[in-house]
C-alpha positions as CSV (number, residue, x, y, z in Angstrom):
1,X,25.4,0.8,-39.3
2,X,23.1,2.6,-42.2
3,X,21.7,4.4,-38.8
4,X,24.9,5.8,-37.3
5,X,26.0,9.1,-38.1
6,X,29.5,9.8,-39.7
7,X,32.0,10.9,-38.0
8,X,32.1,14.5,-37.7
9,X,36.2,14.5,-38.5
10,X,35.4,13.2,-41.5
11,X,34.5,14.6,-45.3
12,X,34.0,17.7,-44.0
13,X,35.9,21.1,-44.8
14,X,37.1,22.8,-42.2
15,X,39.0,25.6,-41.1
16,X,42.4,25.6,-38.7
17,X,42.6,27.3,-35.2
18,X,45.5,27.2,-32.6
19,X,43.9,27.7,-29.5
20,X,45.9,28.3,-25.8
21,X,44.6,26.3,-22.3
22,X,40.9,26.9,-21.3
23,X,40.7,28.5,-18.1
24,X,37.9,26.6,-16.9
25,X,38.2,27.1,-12.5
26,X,37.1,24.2,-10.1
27,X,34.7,23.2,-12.8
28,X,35.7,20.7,-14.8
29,X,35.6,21.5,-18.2
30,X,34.8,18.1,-20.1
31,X,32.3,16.7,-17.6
32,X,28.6,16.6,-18.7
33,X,26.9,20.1,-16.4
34,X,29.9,21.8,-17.5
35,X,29.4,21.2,-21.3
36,X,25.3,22.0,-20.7
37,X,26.5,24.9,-19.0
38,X,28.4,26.4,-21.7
39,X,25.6,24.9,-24.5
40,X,23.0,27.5,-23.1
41,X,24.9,30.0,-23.0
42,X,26.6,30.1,-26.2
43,X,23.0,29.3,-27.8
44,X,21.4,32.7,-25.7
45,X,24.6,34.6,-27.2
46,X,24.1,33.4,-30.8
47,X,20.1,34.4,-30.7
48,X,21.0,37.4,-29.0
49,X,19.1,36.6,-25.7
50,X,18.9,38.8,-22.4
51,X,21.1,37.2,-19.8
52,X,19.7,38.0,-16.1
53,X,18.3,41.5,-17.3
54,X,22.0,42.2,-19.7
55,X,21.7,42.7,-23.2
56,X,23.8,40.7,-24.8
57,X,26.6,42.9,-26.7
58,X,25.8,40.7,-30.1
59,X,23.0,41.1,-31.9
60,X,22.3,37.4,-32.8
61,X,22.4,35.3,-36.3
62,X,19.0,35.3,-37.1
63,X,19.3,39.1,-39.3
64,X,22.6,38.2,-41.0
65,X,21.8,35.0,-42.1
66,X,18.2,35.0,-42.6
67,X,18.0,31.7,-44.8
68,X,19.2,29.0,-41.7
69,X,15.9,29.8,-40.1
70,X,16.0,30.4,-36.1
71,X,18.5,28.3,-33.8
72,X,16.9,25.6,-32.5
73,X,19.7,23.5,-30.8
74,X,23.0,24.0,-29.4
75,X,25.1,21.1,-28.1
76,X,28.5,20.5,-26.6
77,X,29.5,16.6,-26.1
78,X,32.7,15.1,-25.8
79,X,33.8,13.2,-29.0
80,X,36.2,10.3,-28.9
81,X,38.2,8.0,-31.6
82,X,35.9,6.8,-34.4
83,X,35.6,3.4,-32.6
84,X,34.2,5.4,-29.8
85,X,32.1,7.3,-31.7
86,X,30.5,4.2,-33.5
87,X,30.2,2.3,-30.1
88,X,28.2,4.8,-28.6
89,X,25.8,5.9,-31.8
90,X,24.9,1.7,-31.8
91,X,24.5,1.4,-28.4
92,X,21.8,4.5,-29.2
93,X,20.2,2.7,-32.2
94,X,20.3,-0.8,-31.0
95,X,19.8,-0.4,-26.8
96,X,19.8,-3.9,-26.9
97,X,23.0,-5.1,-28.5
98,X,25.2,-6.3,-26.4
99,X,28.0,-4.1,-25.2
100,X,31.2,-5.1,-26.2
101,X,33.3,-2.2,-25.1
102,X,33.1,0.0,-21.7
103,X,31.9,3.7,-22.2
104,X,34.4,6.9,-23.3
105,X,35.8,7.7,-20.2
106,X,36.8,11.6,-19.6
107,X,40.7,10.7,-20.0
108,X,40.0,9.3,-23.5
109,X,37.7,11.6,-25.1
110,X,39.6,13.6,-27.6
111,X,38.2,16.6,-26.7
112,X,34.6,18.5,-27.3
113,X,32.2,18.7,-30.3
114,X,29.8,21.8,-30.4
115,X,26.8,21.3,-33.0
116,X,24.5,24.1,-33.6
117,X,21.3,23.0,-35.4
118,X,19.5,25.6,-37.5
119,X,15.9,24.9,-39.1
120,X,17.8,24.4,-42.6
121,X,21.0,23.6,-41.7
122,X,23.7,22.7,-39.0
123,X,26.6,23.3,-38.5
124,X,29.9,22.0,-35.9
125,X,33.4,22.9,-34.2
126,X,36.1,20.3,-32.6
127,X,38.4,21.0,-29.6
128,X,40.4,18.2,-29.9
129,X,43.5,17.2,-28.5
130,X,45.3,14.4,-28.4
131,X,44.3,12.2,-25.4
132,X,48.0,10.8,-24.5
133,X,49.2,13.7,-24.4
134,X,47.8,16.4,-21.8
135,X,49.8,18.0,-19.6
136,X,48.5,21.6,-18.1
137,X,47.8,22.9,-14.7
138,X,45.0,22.2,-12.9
139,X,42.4,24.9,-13.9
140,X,43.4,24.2,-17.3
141,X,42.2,22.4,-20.0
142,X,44.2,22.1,-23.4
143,X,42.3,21.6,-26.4
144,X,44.9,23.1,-28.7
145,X,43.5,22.2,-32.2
146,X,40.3,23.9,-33.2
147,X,38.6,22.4,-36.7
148,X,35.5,25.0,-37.5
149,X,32.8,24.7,-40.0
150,X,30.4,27.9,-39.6
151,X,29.5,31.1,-42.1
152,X,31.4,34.4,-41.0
153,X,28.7,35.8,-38.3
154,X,28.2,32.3,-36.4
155,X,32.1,31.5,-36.4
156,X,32.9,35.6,-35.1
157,X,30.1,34.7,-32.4
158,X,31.6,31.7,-31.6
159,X,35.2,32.5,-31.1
160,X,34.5,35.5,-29.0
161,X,32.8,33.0,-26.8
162,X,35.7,31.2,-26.5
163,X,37.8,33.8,-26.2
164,X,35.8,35.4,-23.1
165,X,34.5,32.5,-21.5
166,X,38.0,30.5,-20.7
167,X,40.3,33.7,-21.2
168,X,41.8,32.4,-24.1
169,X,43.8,33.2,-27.2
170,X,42.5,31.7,-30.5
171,X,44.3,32.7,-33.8
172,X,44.1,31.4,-37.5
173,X,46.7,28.5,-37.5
174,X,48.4,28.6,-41.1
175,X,50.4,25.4,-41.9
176,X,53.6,25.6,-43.7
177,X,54.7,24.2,-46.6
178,X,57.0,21.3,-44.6
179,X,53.7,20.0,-42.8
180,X,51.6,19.5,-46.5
181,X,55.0,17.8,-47.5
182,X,55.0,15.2,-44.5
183,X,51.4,14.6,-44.2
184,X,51.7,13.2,-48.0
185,X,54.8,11.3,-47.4
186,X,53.1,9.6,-44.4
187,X,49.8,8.7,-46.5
188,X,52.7,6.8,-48.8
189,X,54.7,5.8,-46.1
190,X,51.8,3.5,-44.7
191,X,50.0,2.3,-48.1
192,X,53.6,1.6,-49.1
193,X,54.3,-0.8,-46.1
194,X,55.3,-4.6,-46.4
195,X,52.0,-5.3,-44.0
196,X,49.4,-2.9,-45.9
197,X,46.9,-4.8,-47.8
198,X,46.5,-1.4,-49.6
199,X,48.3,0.4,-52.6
200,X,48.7,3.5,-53.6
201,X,46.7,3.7,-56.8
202,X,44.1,2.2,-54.8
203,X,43.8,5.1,-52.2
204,X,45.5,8.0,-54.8
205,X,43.6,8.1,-57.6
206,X,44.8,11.5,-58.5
207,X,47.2,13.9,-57.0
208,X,47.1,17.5,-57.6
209,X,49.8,20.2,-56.0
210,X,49.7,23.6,-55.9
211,X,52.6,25.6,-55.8
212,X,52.1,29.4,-55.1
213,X,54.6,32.2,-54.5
214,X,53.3,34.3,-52.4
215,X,56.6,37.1,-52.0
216,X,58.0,36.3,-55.0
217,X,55.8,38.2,-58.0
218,X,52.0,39.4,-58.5
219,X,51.9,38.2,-61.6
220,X,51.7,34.8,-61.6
221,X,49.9,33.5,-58.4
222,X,49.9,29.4,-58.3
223,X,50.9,26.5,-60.2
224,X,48.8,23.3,-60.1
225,X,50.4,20.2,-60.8
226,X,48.0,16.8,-61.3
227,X,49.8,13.6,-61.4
228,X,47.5,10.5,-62.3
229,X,47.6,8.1,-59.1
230,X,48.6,5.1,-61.4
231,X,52.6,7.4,-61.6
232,X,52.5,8.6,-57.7
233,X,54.3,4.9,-56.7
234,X,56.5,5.6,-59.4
235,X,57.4,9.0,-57.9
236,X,58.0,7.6,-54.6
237,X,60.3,4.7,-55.8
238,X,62.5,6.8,-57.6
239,X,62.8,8.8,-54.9
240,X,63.9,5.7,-52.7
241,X,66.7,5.2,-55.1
242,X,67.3,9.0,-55.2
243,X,70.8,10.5,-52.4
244,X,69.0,12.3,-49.3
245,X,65.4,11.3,-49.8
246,X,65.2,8.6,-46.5
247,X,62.1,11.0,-45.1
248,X,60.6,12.4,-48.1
249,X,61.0,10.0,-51.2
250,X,58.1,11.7,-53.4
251,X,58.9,15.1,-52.3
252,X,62.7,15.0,-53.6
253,X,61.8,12.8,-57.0
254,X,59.3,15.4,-58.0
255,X,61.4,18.6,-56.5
256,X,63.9,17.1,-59.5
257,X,61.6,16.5,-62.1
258,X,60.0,20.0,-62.1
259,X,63.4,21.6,-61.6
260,X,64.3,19.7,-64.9
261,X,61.5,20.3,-67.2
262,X,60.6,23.4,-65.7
263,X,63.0,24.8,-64.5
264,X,61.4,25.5,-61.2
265,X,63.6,25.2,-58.0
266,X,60.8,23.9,-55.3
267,X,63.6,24.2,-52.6
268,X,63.8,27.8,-53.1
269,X,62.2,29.9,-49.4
270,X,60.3,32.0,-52.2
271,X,58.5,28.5,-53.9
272,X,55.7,27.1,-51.6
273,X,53.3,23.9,-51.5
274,X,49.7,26.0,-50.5
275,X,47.7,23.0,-51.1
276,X,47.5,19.0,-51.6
277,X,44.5,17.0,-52.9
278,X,44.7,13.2,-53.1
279,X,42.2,10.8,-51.9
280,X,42.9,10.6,-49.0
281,X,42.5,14.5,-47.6
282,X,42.3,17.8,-48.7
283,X,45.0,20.3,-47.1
284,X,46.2,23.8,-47.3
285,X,47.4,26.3,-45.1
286,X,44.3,27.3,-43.6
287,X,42.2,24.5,-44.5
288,X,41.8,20.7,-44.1
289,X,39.5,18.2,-44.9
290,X,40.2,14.4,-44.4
291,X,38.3,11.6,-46.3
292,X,37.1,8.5,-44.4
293,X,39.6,5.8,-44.5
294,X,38.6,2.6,-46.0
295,X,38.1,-0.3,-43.2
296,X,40.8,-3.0,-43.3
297,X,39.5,-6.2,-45.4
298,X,41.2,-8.6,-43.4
299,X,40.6,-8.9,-39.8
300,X,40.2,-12.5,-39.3
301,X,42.1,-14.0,-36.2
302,X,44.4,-16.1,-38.7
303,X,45.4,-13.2,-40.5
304,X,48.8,-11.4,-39.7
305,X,47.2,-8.1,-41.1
306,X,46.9,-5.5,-38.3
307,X,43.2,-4.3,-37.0
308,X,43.4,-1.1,-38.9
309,X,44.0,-0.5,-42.6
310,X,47.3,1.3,-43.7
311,X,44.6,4.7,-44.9
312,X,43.7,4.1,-41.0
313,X,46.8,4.3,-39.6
314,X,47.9,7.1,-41.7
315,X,45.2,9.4,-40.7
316,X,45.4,8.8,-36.9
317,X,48.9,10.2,-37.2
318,X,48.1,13.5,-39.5
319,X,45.8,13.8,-36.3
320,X,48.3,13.2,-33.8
321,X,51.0,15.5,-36.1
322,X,47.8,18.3,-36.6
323,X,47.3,18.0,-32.4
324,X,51.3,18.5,-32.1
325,X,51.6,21.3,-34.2
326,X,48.8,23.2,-33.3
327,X,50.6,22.5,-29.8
328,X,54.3,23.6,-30.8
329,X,53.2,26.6,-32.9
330,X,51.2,27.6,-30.0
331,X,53.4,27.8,-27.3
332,X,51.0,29.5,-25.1
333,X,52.7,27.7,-22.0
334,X,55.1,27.5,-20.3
335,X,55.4,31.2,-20.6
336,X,59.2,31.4,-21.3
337,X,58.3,29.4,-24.3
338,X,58.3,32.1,-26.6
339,X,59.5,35.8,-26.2
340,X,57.1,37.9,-28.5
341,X,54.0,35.7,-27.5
342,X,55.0,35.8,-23.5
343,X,51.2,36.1,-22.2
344,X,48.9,35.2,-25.0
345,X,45.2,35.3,-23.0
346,X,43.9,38.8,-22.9
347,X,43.4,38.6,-19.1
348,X,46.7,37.5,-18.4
349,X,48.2,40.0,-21.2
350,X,46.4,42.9,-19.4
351,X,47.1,41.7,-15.6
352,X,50.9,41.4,-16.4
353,X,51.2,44.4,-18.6
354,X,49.0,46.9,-16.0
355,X,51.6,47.0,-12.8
356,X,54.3,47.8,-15.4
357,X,51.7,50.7,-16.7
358,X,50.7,51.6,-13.1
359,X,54.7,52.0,-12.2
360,X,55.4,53.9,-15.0
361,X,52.5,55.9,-14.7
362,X,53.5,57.0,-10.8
363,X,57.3,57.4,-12.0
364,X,55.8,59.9,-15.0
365,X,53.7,61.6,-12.7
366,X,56.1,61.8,-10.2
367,X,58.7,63.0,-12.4
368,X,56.0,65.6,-13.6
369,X,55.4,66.8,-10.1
370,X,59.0,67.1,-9.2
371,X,60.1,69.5,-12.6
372,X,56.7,71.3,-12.1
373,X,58.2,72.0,-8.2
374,X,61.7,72.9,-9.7
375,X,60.5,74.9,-12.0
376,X,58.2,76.9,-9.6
377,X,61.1,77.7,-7.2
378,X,63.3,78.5,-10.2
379,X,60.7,81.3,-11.0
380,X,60.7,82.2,-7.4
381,X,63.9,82.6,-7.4
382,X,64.6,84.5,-10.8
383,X,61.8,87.2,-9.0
384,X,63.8,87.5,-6.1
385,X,67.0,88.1,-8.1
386,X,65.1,90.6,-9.8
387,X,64.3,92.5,-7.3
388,X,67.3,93.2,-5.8
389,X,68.5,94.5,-9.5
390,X,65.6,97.1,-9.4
391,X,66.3,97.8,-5.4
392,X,70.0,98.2,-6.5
């Protein structure tokens, strides 16, 4: 196990994308020559290769970031569930262990990892989706949530490519304040279960908050708010016994203990959670990182315990709720979904919007043409009445 490398969802920071359906064609996006495909190219766009005779319109990583050394690998390889990811790196390390699970099949990969490997350093982007869950047409493939860990000039580079290459629409995906909220209450929902053979102090060994008001004044930006883990259950119990609080027990008991020693109304639209830190992830608005679970310690065929720990269980579904609201917020099909974002891949946007153009374009020039005709044979005319004045 020493040998397997951790899993790339985890301990790392990363930042939030929303990202529309990959136009991919007849080629398959998530089968192996696709991704090789795609590995090439994106590596001869970030060194700034020719491509059959073209100049590349980028002018490569190797100037602006001088201290990574040259590129010397680019991958793209479909990633799974850590189970998946830990079954493969040992069949790797240890050929010869016997194989206890099947291979990742296509259908269960949670989407694609892209490592790029510098001489001093590497760096990695997930298109992940969640694998029940993926319903699009044919030459699509939806990876809506996209986790990136690059400097500035690699990450431009990169989502251009992503933008050009599938015809897609990639944006900064900013959380609100009710997502940080929930993603907390379902870290304590689980460690507070009958069946978890985990507490909360023993995952949340300190929570801080911070609460920021970003339309509300300049002169005080954020509040931060630490709350030593061994008073969190106490939070979250009072908040049981608290009217209204079935979904969000913590939320409400500390919503009413700011409001009464500060003051502070947390409800209020102008009052906003930016970021959480507990041990268990890292979030704000833009951001995320999510810490590796601890293994369950019981997994012995007389114990009722289930497979997974409660820290497990809890961050499978702030993946699933991530997947789903990179997915909702996103609504880049069907395309009634939304009104203002009707079309949101620049090809589509311009085929759509162009006939419109193209029609309005004729009727204008039309229009032009026929006042230009009017207004010839209205000068005609005034001549002719003119002189018949100086013949009279």
């Amino acid at each position: 196990m020493a040998d397997i490398p951790p899993y790339p969802l985890f301990n790392r920071t990363y930042t939030l994308y929303r990202v529309s359906p990959l136009h991919h064609g007849d080629q398959p996006l998530l089968h192996p020559p696709s991704l090789r495909t795609h590995a090439k190219r994106l590596k001869e766009q970030l060194k700034g290769d020719n491509v059959r005779g073209v100049e590349v319109d980028y002018a490569g990583t190797g100037d602006a970031l001088p201290n990574l050394g040259p590129l010397q690998d680019c991958q793209w390889e479909l990633i799974g569930d850590e189970d998946a990811w830990i079954d493969h790196h040992r069949q790797v390390v240890e050929p010869d262990a016997s194989q206890l699970s099947s291979a990742m099949t296509v259908e269960q990969a949670r989407g694609i990892q892209v490592t790029l490997g510098y001489e001093k350093q590497s760096y990695n982007a997930l298109l992940l989706r969640d694998p029940a869950r993926t319903t699009v047409p044919e030459p699509f493939t939806h990876l809506p949530l996209l986790l990136v860990k690059m400097p500035a000039p690699v990450r431009d580079i990169f989502l251009t490519y992503i933008r050009t290459s599938f015809d897609a629409h990639v944006v900064p995906m900013k959380l609100p304040s009710a997502f940080l909220t929930s993603s907390l209450e379902t870290y304590f929902r689980h460690l507070s279960a009958p069946t978890s053979t985990q507490s909360i102090p023993d995952v949340i060994r300190q929570l801080q908050i911070q609460l920021s008001f970003p339309n509300a004044t300049s002169l005080l930006k954020h509040v931060d708010i630490t709350i030593a883990g061994r008073h969190v259950s106490g939070f979250v119990d009072r908040g049981k016994a608290m009217n209204g609080s079935k979904d969000k027990p913590f939320a409400t008991a500390l919503s009413s203990y700011i409001k009464t020693h500060l003051a502070l109304d947390t409800s209020h639209p102008k009052v906003q959670i930016s970021k959480i830190t507990c041990g268990g992830f890292t979030l704000t608005t833009e951001r995320l990182k999510l810490v590796a679970p601890e293994t369950s310690s019981d997994v012995s065929f007389e114990s009722s315990a289930p497979d997974t720990s409660a820290g497990q269980q809890a961050v499978d579904e702030l993946y699933r709720s991530l997947v789903e609201e990179a997915t909702s917020t996103g609504r880049f099909l069907p395309q009634d979904s939304t009104e203002d974002v009707a079309s949101s891949t620049p090809a589509s946007a311009a085929s759509k919007n162009q006939p419109d153009r193209r029609k309005r374009a004729i009727s204008s020039a039309a229009a032009g043409n026929n006042t230009t005709k009017r207004s010839k044979a209205k000068g005609r005319g005034n001549e002719r009445r003119d002189q018949e004045m100086v013949d009279a």
